[in-house]
CHARMM internal coordinates of N, CA and C (Angstrom, degrees):
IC EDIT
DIST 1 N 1 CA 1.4455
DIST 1 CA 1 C 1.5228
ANGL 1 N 1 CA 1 C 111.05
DIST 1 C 2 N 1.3753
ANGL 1 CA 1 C 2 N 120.76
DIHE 1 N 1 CA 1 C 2 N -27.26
DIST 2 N 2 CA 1.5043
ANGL 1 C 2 N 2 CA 120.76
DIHE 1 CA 1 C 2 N 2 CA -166.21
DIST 2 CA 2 C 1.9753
ANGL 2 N 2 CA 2 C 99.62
DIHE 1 C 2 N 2 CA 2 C -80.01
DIST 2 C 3 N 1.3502
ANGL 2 CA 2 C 3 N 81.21
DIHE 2 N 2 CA 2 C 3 N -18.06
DIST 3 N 3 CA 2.2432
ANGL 2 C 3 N 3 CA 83.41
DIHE 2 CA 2 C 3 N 3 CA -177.62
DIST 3 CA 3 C 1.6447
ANGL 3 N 3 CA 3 C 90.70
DIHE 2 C 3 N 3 CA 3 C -62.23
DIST 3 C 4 N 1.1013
ANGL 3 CA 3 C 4 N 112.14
DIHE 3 N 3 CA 3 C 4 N -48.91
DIST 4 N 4 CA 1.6884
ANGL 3 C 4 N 4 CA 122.28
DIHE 3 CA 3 C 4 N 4 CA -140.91
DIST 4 CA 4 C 2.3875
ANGL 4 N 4 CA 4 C 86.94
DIHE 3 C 4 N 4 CA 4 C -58.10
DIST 4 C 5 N 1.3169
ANGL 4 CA 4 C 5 N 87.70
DIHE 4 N 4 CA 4 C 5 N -44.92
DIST 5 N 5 CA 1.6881
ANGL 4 C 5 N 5 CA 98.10
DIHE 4 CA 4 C 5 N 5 CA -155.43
DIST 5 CA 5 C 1.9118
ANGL 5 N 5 CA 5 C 86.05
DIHE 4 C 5 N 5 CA 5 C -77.12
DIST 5 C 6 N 1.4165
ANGL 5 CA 5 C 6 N 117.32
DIHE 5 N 5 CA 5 C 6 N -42.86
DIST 6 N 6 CA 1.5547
ANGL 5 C 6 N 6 CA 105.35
DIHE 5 CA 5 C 6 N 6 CA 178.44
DIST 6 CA 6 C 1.8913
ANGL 6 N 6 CA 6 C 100.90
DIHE 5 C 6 N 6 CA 6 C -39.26
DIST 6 C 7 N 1.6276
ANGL 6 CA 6 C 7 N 121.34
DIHE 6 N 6 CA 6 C 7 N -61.45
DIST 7 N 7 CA 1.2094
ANGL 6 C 7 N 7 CA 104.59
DIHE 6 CA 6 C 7 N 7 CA -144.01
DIST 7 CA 7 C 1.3792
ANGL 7 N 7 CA 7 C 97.51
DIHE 6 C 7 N 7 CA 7 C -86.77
DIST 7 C 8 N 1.5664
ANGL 7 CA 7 C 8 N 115.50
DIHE 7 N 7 CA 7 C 8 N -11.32
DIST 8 N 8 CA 1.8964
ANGL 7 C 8 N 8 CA 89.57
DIHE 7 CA 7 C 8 N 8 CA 161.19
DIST 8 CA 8 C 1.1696
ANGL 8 N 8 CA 8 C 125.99
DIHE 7 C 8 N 8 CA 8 C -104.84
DIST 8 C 9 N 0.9207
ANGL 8 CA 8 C 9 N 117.72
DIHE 8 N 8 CA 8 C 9 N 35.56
DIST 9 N 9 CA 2.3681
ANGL 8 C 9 N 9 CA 132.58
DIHE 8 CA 8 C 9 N 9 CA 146.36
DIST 9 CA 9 C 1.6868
ANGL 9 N 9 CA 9 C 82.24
DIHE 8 C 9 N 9 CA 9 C -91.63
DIST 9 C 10 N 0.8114
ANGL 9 CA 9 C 10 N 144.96
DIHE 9 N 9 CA 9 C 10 N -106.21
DIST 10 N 10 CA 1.3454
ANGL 9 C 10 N 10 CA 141.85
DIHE 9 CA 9 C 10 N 10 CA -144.85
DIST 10 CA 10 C 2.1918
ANGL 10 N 10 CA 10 C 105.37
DIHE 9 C 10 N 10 CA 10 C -49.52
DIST 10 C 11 N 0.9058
ANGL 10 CA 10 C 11 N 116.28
DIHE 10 N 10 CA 10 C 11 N -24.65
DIST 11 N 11 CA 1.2349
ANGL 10 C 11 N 11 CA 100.09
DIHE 10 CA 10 C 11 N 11 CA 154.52
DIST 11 CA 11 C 1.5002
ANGL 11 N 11 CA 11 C 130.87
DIHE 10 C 11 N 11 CA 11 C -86.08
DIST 11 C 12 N 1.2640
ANGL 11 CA 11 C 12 N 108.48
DIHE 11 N 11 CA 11 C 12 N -18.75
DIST 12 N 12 CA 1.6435
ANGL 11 C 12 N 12 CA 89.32
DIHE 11 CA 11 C 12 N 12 CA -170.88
DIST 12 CA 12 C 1.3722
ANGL 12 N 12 CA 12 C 74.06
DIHE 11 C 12 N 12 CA 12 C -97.92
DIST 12 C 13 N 1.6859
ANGL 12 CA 12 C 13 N 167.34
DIHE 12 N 12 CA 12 C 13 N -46.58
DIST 13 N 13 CA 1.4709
ANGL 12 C 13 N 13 CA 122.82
DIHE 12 CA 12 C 13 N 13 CA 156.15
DIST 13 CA 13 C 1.4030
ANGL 13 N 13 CA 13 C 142.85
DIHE 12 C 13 N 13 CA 13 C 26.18
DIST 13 C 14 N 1.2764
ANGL 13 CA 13 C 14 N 100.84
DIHE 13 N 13 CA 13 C 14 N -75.00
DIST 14 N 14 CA 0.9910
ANGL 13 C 14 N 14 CA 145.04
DIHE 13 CA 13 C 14 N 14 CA -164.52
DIST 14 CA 14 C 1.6382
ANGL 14 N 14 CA 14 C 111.84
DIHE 13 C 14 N 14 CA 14 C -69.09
DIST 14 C 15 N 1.7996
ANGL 14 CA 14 C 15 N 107.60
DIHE 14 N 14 CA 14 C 15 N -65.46
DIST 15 N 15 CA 0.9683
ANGL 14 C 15 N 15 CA 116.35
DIHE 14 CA 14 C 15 N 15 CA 172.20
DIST 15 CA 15 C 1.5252
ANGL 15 N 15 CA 15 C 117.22
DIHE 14 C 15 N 15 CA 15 C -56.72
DIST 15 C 16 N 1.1752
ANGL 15 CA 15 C 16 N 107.64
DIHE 15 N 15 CA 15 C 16 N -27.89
DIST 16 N 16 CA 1.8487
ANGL 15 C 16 N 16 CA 126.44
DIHE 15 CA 15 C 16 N 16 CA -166.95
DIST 16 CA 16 C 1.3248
ANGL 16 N 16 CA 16 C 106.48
DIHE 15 C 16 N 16 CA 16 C -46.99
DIST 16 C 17 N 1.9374
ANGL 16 CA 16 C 17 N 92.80
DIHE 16 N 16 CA 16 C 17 N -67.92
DIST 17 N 17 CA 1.7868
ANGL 16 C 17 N 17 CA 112.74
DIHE 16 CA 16 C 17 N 17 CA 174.78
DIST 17 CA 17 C 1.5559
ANGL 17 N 17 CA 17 C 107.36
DIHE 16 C 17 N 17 CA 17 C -62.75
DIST 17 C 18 N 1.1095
ANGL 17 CA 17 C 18 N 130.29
DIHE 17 N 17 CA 17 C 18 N -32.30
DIST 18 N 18 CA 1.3629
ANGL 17 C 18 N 18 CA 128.76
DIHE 17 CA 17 C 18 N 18 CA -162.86
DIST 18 CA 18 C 1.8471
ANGL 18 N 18 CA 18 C 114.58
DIHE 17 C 18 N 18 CA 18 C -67.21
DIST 18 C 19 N 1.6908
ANGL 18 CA 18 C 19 N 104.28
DIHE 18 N 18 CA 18 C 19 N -36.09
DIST 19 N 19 CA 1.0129
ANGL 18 C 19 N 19 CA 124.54
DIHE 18 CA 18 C 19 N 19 CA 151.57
DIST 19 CA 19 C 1.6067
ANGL 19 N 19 CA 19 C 138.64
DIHE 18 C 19 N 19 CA 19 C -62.94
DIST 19 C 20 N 1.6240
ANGL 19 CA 19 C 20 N 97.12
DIHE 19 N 19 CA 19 C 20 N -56.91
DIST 20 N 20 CA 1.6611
ANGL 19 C 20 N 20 CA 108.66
DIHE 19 CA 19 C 20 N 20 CA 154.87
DIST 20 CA 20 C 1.5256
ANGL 20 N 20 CA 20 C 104.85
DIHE 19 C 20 N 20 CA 20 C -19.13
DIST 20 C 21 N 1.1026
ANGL 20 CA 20 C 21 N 113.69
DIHE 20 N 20 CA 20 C 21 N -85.38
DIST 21 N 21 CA 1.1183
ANGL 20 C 21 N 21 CA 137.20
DIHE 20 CA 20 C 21 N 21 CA -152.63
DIST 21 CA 21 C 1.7782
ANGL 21 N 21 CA 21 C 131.31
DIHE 20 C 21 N 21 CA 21 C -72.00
DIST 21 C 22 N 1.3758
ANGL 21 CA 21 C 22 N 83.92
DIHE 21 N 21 CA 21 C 22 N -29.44
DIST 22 N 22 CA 1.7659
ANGL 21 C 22 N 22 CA 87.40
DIHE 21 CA 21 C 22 N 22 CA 158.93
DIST 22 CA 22 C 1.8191
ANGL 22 N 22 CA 22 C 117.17
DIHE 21 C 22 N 22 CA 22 C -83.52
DIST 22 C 23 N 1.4798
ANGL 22 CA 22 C 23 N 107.84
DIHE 22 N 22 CA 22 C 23 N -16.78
DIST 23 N 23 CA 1.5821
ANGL 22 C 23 N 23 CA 114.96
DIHE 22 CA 22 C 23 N 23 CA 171.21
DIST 23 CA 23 C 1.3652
ANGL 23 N 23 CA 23 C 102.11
DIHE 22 C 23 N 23 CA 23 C -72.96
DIST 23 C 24 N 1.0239
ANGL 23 CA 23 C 24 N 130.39
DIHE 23 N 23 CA 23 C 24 N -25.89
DIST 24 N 24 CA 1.7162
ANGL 23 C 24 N 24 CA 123.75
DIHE 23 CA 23 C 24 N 24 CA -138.07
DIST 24 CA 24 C 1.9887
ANGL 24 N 24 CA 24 C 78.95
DIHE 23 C 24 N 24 CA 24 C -97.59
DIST 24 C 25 N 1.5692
ANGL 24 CA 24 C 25 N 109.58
DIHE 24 N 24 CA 24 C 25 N -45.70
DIST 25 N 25 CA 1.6436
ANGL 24 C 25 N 25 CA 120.84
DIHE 24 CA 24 C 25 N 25 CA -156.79
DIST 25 CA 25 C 1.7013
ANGL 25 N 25 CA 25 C 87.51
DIHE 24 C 25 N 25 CA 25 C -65.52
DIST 25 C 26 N 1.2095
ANGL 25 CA 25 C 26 N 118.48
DIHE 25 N 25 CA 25 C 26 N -63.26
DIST 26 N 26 CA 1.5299
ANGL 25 C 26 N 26 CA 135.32
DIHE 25 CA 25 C 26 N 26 CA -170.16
DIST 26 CA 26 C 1.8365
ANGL 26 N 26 CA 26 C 99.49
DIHE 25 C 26 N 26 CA 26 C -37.81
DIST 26 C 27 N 1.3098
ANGL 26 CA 26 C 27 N 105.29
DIHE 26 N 26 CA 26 C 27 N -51.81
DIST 27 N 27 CA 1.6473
ANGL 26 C 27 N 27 CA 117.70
DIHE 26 CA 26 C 27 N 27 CA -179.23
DIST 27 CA 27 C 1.3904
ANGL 27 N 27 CA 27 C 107.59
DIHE 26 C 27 N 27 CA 27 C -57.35
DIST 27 C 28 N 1.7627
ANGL 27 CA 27 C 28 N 116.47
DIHE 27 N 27 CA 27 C 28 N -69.46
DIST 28 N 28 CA 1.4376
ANGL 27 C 28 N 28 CA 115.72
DIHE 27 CA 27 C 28 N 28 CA -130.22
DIST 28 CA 28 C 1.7242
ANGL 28 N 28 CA 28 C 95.46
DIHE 27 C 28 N 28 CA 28 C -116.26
DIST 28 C 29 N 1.3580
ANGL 28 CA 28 C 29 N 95.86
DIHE 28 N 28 CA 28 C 29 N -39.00
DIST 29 N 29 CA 1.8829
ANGL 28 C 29 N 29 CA 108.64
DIHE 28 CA 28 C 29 N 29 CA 172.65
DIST 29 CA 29 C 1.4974
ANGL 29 N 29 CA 29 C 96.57
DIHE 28 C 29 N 29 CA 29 C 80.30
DIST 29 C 30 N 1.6146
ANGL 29 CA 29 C 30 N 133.56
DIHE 29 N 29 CA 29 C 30 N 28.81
DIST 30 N 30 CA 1.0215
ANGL 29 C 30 N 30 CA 157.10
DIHE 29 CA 29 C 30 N 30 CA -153.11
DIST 30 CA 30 C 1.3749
ANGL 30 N 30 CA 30 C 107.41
DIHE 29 C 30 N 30 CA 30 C -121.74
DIST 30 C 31 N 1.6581
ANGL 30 CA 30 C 31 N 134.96
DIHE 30 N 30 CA 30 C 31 N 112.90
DIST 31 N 31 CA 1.4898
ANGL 30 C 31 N 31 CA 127.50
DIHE 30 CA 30 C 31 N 31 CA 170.21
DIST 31 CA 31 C 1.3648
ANGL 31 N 31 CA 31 C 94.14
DIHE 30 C 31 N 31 CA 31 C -82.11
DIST 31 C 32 N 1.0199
ANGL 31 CA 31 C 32 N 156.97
DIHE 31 N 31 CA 31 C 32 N -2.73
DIST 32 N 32 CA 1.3603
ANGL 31 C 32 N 32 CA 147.30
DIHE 31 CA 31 C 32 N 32 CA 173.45
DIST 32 CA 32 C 1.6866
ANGL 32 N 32 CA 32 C 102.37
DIHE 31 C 32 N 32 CA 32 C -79.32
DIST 32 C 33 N 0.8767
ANGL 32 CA 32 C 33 N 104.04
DIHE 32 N 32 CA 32 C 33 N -76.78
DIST 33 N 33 CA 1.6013
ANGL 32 C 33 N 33 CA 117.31
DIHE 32 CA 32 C 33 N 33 CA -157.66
DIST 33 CA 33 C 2.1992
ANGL 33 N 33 CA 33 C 99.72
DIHE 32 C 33 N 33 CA 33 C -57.46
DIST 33 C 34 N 1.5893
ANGL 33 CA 33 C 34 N 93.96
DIHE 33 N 33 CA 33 C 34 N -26.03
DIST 34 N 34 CA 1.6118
ANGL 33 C 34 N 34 CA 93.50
DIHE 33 CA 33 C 34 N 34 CA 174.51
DIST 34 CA 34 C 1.4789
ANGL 34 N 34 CA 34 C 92.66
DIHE 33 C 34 N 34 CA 34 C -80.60
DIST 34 C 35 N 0.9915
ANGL 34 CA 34 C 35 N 141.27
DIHE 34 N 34 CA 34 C 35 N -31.13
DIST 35 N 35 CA 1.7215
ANGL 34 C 35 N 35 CA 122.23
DIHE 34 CA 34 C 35 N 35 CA -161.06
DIST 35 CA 35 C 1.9399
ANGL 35 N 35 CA 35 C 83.88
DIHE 34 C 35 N 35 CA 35 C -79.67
DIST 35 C 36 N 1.0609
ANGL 35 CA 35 C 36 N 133.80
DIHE 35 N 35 CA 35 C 36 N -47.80
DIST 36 N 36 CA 1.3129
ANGL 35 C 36 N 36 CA 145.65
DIHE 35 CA 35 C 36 N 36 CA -156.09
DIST 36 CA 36 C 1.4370
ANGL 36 N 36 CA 36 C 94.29
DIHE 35 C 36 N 36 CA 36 C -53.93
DIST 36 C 37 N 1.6726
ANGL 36 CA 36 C 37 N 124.98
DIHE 36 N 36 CA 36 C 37 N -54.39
DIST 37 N 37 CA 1.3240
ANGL 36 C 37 N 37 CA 142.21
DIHE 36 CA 36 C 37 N 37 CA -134.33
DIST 37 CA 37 C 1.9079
ANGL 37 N 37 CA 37 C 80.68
DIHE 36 C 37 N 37 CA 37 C -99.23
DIST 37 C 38 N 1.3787
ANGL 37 CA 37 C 38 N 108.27
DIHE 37 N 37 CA 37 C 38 N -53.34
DIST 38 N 38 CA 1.5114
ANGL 37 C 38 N 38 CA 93.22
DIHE 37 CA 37 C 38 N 38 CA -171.44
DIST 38 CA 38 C 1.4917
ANGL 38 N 38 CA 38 C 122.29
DIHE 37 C 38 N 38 CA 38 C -82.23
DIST 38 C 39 N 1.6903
ANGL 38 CA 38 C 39 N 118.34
DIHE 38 N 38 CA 38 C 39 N 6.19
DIST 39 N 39 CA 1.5181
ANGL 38 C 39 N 39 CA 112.78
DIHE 38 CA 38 C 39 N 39 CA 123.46
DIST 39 CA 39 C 1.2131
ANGL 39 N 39 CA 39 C 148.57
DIHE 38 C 39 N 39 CA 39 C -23.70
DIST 39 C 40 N 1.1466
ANGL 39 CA 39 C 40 N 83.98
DIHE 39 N 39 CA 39 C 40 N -57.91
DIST 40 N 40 CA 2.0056
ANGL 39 C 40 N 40 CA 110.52
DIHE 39 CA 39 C 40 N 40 CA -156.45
DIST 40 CA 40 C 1.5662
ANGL 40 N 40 CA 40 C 85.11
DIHE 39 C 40 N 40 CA 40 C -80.77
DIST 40 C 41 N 1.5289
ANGL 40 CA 40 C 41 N 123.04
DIHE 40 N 40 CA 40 C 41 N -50.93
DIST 41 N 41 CA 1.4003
ANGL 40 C 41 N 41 CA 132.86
DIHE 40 CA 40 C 41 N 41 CA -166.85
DIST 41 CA 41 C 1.5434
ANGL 41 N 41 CA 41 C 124.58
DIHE 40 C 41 N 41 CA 41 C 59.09
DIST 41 C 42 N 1.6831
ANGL 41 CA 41 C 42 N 116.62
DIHE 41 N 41 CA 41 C 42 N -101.26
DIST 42 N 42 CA 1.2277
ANGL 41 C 42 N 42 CA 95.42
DIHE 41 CA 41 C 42 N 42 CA 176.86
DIST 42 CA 42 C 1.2680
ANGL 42 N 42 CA 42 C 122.16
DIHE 41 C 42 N 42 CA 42 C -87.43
DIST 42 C 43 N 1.3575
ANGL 42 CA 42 C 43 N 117.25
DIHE 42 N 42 CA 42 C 43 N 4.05
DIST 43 N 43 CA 1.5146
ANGL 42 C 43 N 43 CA 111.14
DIHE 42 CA 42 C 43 N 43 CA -177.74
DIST 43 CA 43 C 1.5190
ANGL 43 N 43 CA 43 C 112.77
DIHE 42 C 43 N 43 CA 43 C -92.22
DIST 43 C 44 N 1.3119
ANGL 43 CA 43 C 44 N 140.74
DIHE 43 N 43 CA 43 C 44 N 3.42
DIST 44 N 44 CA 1.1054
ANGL 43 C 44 N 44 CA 167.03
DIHE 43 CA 43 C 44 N 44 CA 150.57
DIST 44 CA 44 C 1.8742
ANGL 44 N 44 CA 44 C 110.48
DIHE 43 C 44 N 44 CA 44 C -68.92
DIST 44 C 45 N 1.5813
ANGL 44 CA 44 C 45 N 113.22
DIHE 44 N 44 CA 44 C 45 N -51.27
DIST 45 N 45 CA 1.2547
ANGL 44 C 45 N 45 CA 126.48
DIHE 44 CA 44 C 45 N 45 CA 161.19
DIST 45 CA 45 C 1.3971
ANGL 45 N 45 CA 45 C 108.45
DIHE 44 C 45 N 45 CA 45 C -61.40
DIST 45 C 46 N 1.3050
ANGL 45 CA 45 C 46 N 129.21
DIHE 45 N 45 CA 45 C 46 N -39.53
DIST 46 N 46 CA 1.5026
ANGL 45 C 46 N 46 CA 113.70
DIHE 45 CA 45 C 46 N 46 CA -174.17
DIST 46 CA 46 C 1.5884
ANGL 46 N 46 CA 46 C 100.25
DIHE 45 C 46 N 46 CA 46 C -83.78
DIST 46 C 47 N 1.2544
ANGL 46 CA 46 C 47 N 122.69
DIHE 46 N 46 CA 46 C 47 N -47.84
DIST 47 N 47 CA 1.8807
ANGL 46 C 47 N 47 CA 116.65
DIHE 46 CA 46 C 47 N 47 CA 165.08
DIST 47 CA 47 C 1.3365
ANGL 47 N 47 CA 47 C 119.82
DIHE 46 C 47 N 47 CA 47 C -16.46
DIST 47 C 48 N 1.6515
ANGL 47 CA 47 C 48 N 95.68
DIHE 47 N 47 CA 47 C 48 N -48.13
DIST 48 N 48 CA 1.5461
ANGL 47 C 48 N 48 CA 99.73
DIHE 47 CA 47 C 48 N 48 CA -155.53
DIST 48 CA 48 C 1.2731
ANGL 48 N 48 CA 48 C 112.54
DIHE 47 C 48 N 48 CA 48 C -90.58
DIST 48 C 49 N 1.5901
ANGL 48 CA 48 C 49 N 107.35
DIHE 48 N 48 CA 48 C 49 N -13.08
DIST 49 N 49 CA 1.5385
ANGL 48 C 49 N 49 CA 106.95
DIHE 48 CA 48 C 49 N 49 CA 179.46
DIST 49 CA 49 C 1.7029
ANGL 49 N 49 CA 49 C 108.14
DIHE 48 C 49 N 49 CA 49 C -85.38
DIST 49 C 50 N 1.5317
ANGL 49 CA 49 C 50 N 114.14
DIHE 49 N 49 CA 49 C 50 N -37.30
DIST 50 N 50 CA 1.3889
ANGL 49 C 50 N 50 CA 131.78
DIHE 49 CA 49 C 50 N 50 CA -164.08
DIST 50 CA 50 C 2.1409
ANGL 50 N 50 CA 50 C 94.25
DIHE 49 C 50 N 50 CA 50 C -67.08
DIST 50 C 51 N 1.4077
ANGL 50 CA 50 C 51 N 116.32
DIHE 50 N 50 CA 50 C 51 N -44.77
DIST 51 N 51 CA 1.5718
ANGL 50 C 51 N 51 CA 120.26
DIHE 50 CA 50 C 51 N 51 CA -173.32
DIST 51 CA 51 C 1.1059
ANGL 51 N 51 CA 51 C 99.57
DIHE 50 C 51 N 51 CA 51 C -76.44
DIST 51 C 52 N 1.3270
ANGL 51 CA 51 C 52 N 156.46
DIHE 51 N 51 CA 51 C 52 N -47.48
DIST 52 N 52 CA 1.4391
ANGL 51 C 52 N 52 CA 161.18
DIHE 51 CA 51 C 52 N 52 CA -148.96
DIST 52 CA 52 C 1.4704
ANGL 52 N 52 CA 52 C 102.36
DIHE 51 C 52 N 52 CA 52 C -71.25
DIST 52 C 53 N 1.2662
ANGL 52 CA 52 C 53 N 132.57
DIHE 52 N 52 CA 52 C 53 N 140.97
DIST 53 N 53 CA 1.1931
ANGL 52 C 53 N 53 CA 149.73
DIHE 52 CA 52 C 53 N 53 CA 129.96
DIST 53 CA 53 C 1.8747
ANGL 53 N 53 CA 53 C 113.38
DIHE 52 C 53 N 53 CA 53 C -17.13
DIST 53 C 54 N 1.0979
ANGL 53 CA 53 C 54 N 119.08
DIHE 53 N 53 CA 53 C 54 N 123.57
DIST 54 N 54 CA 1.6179
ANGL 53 C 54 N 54 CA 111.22
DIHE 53 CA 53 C 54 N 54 CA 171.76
DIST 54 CA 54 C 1.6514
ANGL 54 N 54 CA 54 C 101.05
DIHE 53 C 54 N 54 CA 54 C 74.79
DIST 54 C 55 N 0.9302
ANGL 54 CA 54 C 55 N 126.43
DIHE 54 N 54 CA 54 C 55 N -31.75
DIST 55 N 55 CA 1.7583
ANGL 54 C 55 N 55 CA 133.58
DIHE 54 CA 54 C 55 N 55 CA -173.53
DIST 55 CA 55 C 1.3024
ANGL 55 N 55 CA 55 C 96.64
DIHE 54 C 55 N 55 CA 55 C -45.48
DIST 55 C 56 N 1.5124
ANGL 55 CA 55 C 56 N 129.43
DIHE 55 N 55 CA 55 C 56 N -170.14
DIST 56 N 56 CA 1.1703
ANGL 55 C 56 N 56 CA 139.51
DIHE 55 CA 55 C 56 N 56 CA -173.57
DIST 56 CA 56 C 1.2716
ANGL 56 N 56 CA 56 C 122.36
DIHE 55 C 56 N 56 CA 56 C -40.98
DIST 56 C 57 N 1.3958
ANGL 56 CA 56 C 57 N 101.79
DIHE 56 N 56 CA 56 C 57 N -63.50
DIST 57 N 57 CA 1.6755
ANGL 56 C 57 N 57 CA 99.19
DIHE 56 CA 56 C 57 N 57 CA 165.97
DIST 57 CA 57 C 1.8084
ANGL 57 N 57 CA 57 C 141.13
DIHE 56 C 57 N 57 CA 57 C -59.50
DIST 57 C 58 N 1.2879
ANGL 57 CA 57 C 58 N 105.32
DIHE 57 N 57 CA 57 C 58 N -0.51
DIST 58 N 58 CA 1.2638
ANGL 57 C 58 N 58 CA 131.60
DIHE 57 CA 57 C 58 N 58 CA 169.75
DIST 58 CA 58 C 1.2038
ANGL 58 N 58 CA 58 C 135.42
DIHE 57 C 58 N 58 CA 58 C 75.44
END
COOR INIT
IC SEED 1 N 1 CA 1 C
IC BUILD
């Protein structure tokens, strides 16, 4: 059971930066600031949804 939960931490990872990083390109058109953003990953994704217009808060 602990395999099953290893490969989904390493996917939603994954997905985190994968996301990061197409927001960050869409924004800044910047390989810096996307390598920066798909660091941070989802906590950069939750920023961006929480500051945005229509984003989480609606």
């Amino acid at each position: 059971m602990s395999g099953a939960k290893s490969q989904a931490a390493q996917a939603g990872i994954g997905l985190g930066s994968a996301i990061a990083v197409a927001i960050s390109w869409s924004l800044h058109q910047s390989i810096v600031w996307a390598i920066v953003h798909g660091f941070l990953s989802w906590f950069y994704v939750i920023y961006y949804a929480l500051t945005r217009p229509g984003g989480l808060s609606g």
